[in-house]
C-alpha positions in Angstrom: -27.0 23.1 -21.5 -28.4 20.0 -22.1 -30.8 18.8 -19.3 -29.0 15.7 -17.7 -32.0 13.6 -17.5 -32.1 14.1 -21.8 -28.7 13.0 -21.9 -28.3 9.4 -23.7 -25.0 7.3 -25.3 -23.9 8.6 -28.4 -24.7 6.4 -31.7 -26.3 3.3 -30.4 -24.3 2.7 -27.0 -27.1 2.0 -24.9 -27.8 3.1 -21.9 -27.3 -0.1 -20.0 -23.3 0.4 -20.7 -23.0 2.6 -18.0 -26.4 1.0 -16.3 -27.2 -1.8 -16.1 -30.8 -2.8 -17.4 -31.3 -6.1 -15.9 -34.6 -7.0 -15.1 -35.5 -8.8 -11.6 -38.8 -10.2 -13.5 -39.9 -13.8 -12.3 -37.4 -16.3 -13.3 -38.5 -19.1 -16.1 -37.4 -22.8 -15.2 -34.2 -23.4 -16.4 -34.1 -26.8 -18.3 -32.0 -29.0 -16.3 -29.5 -31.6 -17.5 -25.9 -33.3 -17.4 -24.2 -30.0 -19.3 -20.5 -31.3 -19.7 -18.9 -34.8 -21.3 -15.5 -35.7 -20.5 -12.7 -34.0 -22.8 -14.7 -31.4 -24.0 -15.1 -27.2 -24.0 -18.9 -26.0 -23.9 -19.2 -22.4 -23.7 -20.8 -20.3 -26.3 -19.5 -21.2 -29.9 -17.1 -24.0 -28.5 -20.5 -26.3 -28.0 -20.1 -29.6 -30.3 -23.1 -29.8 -33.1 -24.4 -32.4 -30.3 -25.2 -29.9 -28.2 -27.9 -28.0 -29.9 -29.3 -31.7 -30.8 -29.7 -33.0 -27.5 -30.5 -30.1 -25.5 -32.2 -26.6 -25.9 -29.8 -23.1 -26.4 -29.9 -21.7 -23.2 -32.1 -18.2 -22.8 -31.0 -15.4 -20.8 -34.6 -16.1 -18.7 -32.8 -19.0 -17.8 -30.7 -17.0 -15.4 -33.2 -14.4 -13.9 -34.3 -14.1 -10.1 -36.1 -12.0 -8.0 -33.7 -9.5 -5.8 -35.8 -6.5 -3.5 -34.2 -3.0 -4.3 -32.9 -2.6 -0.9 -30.9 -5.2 -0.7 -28.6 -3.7 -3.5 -25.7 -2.3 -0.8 -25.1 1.6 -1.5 -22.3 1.2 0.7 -19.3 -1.0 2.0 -19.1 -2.8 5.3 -17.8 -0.9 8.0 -15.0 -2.7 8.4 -13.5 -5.3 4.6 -14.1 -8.3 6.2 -17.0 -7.4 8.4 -18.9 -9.1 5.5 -21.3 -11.9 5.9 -20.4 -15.0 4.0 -22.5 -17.7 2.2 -21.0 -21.0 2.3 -22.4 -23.9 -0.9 -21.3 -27.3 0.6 -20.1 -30.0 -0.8 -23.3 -31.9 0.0 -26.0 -29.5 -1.0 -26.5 -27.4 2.2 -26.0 -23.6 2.8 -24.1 -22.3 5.8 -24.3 -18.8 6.7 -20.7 -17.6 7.9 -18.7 -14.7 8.1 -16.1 -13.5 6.0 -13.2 -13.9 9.1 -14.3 -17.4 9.1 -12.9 -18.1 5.4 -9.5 -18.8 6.9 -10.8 -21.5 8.6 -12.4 -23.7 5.6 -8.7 -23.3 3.8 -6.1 -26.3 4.2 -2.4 -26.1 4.4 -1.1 -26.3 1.0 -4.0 -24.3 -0.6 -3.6 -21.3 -3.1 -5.5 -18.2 -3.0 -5.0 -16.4 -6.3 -6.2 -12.3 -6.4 -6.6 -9.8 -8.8 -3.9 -7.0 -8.0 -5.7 -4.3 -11.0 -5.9 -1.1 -9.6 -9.4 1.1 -10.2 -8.6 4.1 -12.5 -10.6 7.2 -12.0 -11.8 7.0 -15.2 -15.1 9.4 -15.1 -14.8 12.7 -16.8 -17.7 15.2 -17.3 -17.4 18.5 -19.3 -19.4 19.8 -22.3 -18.4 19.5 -26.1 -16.9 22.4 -27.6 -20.6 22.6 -29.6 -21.7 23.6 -26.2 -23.9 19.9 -25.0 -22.9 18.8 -21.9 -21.1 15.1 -22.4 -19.8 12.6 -19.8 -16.7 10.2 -20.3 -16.2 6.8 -19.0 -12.5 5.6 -20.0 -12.5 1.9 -20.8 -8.7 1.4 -21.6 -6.0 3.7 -21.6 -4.3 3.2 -25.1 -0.8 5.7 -24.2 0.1 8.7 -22.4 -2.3 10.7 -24.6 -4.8 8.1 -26.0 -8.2 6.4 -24.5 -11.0 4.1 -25.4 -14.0 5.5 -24.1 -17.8 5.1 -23.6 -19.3 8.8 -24.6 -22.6 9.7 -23.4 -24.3 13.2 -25.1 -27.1 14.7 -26.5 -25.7 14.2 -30.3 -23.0 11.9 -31.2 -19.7 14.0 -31.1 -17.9 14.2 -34.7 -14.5 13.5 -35.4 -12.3 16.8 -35.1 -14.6 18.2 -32.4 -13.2 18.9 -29.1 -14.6 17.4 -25.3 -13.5 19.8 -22.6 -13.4 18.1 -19.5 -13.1 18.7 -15.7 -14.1 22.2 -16.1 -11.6 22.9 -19.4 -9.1 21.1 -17.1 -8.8 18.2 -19.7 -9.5 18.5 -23.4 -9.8 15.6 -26.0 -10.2 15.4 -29.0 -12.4 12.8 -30.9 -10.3 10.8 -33.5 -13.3 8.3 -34.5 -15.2 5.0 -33.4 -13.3 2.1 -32.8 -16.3 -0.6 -32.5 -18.2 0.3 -29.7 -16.0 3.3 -27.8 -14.6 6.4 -29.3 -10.7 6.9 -29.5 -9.8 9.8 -27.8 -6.6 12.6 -28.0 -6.1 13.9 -25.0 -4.0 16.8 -24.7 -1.6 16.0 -21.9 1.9 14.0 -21.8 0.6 11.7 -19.0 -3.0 11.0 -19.3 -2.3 8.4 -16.6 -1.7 11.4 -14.1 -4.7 13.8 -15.7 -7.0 11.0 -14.7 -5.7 10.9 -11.0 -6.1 14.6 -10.3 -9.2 15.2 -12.5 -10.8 12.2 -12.8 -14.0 10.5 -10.7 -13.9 6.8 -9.5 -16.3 5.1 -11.6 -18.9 3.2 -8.9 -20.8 0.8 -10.8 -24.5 2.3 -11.8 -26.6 1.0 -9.3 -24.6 2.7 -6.6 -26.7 5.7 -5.9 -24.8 8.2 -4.1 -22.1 10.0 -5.7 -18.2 8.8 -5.6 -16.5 9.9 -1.8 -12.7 10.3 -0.8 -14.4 7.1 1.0 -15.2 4.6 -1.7 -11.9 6.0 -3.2 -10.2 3.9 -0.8 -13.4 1.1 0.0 -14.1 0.4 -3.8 -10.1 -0.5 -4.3 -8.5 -3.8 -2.8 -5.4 -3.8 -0.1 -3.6 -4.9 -2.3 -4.5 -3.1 -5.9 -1.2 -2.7 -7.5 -1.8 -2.3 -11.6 -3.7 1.0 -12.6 -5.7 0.1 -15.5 -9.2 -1.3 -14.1 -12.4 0.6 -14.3 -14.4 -1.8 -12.0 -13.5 -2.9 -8.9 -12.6 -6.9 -8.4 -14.7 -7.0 -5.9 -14.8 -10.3 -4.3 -11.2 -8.7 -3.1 -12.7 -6.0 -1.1 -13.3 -8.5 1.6 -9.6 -9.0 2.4 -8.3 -6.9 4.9 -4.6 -7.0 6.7 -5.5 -9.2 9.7 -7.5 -11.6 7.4 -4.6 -12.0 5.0 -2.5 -12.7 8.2 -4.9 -15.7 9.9 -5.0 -16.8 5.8 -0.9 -17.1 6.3 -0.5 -18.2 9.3 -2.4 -21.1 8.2 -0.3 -21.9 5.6 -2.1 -21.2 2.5 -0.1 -19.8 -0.2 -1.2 -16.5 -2.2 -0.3 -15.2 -5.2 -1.4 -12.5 -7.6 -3.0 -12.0 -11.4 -3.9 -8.8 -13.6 -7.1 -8.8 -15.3 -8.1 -5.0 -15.9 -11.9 -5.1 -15.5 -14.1 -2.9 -18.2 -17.2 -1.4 -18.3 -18.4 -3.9 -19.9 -18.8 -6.1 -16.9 -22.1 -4.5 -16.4 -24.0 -4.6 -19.5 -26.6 -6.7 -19.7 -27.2 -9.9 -21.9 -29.8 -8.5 -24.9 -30.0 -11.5 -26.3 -32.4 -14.4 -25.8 -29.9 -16.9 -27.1 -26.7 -16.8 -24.9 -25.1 -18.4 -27.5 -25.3 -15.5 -29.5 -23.8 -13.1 -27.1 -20.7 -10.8 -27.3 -18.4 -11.2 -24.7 -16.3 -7.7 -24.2 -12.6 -7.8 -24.4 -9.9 -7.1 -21.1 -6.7 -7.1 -21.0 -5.0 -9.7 -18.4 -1.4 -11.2 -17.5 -1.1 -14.1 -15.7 2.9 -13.8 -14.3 5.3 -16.6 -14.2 5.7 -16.9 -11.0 2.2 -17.2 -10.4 1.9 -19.9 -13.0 4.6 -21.9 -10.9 2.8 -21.5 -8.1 -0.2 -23.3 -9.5 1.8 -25.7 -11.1 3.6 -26.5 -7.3 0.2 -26.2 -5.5 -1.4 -29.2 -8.3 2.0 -31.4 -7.9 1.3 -31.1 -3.9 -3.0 -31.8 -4.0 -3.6 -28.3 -2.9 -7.0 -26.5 -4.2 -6.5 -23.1 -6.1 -9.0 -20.9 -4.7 -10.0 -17.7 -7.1 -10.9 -14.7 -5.1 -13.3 -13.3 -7.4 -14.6 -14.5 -11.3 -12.1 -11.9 -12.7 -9.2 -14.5 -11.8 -11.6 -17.2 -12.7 -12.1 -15.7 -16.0 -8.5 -15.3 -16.9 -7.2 -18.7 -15.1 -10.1 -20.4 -17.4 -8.5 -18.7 -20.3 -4.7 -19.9 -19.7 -6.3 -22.9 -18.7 -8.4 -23.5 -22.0 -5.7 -22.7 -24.8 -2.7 -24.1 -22.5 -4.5 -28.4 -22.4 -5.6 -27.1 -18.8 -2.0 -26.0 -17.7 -1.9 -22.8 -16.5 1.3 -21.3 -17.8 2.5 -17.4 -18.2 0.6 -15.0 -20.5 -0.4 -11.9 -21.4 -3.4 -10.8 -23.7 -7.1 -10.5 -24.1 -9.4 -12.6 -23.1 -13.2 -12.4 -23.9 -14.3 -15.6 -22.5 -17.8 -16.4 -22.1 -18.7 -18.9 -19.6 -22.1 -20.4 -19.4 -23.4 -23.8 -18.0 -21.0 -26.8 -19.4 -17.9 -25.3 -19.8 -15.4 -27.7 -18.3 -13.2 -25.6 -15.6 -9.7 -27.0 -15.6 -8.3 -24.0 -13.2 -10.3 -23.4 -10.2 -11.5 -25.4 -7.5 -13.1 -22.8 -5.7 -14.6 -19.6 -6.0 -15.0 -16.8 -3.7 -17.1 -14.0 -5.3 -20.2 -11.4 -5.0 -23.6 -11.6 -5.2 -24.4 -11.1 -9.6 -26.9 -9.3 -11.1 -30.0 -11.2 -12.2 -29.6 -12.3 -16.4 -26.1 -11.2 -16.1 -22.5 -12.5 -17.8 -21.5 -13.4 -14.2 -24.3 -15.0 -12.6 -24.0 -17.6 -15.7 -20.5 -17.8 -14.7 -21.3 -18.9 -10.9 -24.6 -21.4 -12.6 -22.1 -22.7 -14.8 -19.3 -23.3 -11.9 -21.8 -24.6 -8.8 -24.7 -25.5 -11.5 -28.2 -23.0 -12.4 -30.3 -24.8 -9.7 -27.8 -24.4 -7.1 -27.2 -21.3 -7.6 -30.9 -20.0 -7.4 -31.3 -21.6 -4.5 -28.4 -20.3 -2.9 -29.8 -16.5 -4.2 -33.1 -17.5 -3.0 -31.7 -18.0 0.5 -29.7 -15.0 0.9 -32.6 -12.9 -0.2 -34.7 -14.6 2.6 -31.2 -14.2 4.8 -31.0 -10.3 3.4 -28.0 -10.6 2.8 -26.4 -7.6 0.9 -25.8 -7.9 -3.0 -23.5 -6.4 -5.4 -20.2 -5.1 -5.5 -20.0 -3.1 -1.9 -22.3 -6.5 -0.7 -21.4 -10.2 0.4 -20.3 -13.3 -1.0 -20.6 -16.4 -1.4 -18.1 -19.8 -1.4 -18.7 -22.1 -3.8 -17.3 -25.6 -4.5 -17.6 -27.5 -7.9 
């Protein structure tokens, strides 16, 4: 057996796929400047040749701030919407609220839209049939019998070679690469079912303690509905059923979307340039009856409020190949959003605390701008408030 602390990612996964490596070092200033013109798409490779004229490419420096270890929460709330609530205000100013008061700042007429994916248990440890002990992390189920998976072991696994899993409970077998992951053949009729019996809920890897019958049911929205996930949306963890209710009963409308959330969502950005960043692929659907509903809450003047940047992402998708209409659609979306993309979807934003450098705290600088944004951080460290995906949040207005 293979010591686990010599285990690393097979053939140049790194590490930082299933943990995160971003750093908390000092943040650089951030150059600051006007980063959107009127009728035009800036993010990543959609930047006109007059962007990299007039101002500098944007460095992943650019996005880094200083967050104390403790304040990384290990665990949820005691109660979903126990959670403390940051507030960005239209004019500049921070309010510190709580997350029962977020009925209160909505407006008859508004529309909450949710991510309804549904966290898989998509971890899987076992030993190859070589005898090196080998851990799985599912990223998308393909069929019954097929996966794309992260594979962590001593030596890369070899096509043919067999992964028995969940003590010889689950066996796959290793077709090949497909880009970054391994295409697995699992040897079951309903790999959707192996997972649920054998599988471990995949807490992100800055969660400490190993996964409970507890965060089985804390690190999964009220209202998760589509298996497929493998991260939590976890600005919906907040919600419980008495906050949905006072959300109701004040006539805001919801409605629901699918983006299944990958592994991906917490690797770091290893390049300097963010321009020259690979966004990772998910899977989304954006139903028709949730289309209409944006369509009716625009024609009325009511906000659409995203619970969470995995809605964002996909609404900004629709959005961006649809003129800004947000019509029905399935697909994948690898969207990269970085300071002067123009947002034709959202008006607001409910979401986490982000990891320093990371994919979604350019997201949040590129929605409420970079200064804002650090200030804001900057604050709730000082306010210790609790970061990450069992932590608070924040509401922010563009």
């Amino acid at each position: 057996m293979v010591p686990k602390e010599r285990l690393e990612l097979s053939r140049g996964v790194a590490s930082a796929d299933f943990e995160s490596a971003a750093s908390t070092d000092s943040a650089t200033q951030a150059w600051e400047a006007d980063y959107s013109r009127p009728g035009r798409s800036l993010a990543g490779t959609d930047r006109p040749r007059w962007w990299r004229v007039q101002f500098r490419p944007m460095r992943r420096t650019d996005f880094d701030y200083q967050l104390p270890q403790e304040l990384i929460a290990q665990r949820p709330a005691e109660r979903r919407s126990a959670s403390r609530l940051l507030c960005l205000n239209p004019d500049g100013t921070l309010a510190d609220r709580h997350m029962p008061d977020f009925a209160e700042m909505l407006v008859p007429g508004d529309l909450l839209l949710f991510n309804d994916a549904r966290v898989i248990p998509a971890r899987l440890r076992g030993i190859k049939d070589s005898g090196g002990q080998v851990e799985v992390l599912i990223e998308r189920v393909l069929d019954a019998t097929h996966a794309l998976a992260q594979v962590r072991a001593s030596k890369p696994p070899k096509p043919g070679s067999k992964l028995l899993l969940a003590r010889d409970a689950l066996v796959a077998v290793v077709e090949g690469r497909e880009g970054e992951f391994y295409k697995l053949n699992f040897e079951t009729d309903d790999l959707q079912a192996a997972l649920e019996q054998h599988g471990e809920l995949p807490l992100p890897p800055y969660i400490e303690h190993p996964a409970s019958s507890d965060d089985r049911e804390r690190y999964q929205t009220v209202f998760a509905r589509v298996p497929g996930a493998v991260a939590a949306p976890t600005a919906g963890l907040h919600f419980d059923d008495s906050l949905l209710a006072a959300i109701a009963a004040r006539g805001v409308e919801t409605g629901f979307v699918t983006l299944h959330v990958g592994a991906g969502t917490f690797q770091p950005v290893r390049v300097d340039d963010t321009d020259a960043h690979t966004m990772h692929a998910e899977w989304g659907e954006v139903p028709a009856a949730t289309a209409a509903a944006v369509a009716e809450a625009r024609a009325r003047g009511g906000r659409v409020v995203s619970i969470g940047t995995t809605a964002l992402r996909l609404l900004e998708t629709v959005a961006r190949d649809h003129d800004g209409a947000v019509t029905a659609w399935t697909g994948e979306t690898d969207i990269f959003i970085t300071p002067g993309f123009r947002f034709r979807a959202v008006d607001l934003l409910l979401t986490n605390f982000h990891l320093p450098r990371s994919t979604l705290f350019m997201l949040v600088a590129a929605f409420a701008g970079l200064e804002r944004m650090k200030a804001a951080y900057a604050h709730a460290v000082r306010g210790r408030y609790r970061f990450y995906s069992y932590g608070d949040c924040c509401l922010l207005r563009r």
